[in-house]
N, C-alpha and C positions, 0 to 999 in steps of 0.2 A: 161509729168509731169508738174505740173504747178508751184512747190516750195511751197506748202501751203499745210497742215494738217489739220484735223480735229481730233480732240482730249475724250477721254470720263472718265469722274471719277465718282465716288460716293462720295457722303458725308451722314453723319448719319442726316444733319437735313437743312432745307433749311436756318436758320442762318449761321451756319458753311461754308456754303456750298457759301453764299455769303460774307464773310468773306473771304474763300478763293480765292472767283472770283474778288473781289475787288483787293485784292494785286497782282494778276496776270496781272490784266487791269491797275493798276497804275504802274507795272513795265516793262507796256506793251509788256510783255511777249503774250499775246493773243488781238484781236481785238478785238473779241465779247464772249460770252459766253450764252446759255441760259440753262436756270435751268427746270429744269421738276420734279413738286414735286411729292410724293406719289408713287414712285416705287417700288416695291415686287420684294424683291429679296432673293434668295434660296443657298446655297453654302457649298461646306465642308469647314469648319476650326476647325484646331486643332484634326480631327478624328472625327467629328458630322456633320450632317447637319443644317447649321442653316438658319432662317427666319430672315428678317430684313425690315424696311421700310426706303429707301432710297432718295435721291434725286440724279436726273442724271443733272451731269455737261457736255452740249457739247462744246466744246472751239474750236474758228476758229484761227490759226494760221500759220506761216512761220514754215515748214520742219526745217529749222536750224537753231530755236530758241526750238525744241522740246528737245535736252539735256538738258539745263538750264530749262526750264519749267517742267519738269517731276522731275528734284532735287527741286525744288522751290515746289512743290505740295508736295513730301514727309517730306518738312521741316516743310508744312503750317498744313498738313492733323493731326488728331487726329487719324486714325489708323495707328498699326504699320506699315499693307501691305497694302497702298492705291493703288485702281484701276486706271489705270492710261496706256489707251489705246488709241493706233492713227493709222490713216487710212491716205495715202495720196490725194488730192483732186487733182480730175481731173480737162477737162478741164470747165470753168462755166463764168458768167455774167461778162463780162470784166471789168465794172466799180466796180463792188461789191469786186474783187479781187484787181483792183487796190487800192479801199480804202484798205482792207483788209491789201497790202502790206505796204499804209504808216500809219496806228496806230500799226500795232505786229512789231515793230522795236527793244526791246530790248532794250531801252535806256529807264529809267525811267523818268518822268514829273517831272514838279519842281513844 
């Protein structure tokens, strides 16, 4: 294991959606994030199936900043049940992970 996360949300619109990727990066809660707009997505809620046009957030982060990052996304999100799923990241590009580990540090910028 290498101590780093890869992380996945939705948001309803690529504003929101960078709105919430902005407070995650300034409390550097994550290093990177990239947005991929115009996703189709399909799902039960509520007892129906519904359709929706989303935006997928993937977030590169430290493993043990995933608790506060996942309460920080449900604070930030506009749905009640935000999507808010993580994979752990193997082993990858040494330098990329080392930046990785000194910007997702948890401590917010001044």
């Amino acid at each position: 294991m290498s101590g780093f996360s890869v992380c996945m949300v939705t948001a309803p619109s690529m504003s929101e959606a960078r709105e919430i990727g902005r407070s995650l990066l300034e409390e550097r809660l994550v290093a990177c994030i990239n947005l991929l707009p115009s996703v189709s997505s399909m799902y039960w809620w509520e007892g129906q199936i519904e359709e929706a046009d989303e935006v997928l957030m993937v977030l590169k982060t430290r493993t043990q900043l995933l608790d506060r990052l996942v309460g920080r996304v449900r604070e930030l999100h506009p749905y009640s049940v935000p999507e808010v799923l993580s994979w752990p990241l193997g082993p990858g590009n040494p330098e990329y992970l080392d930046w990785l580990a000194s910007e997702a540090t948890g401590s917010r910028i001044s």
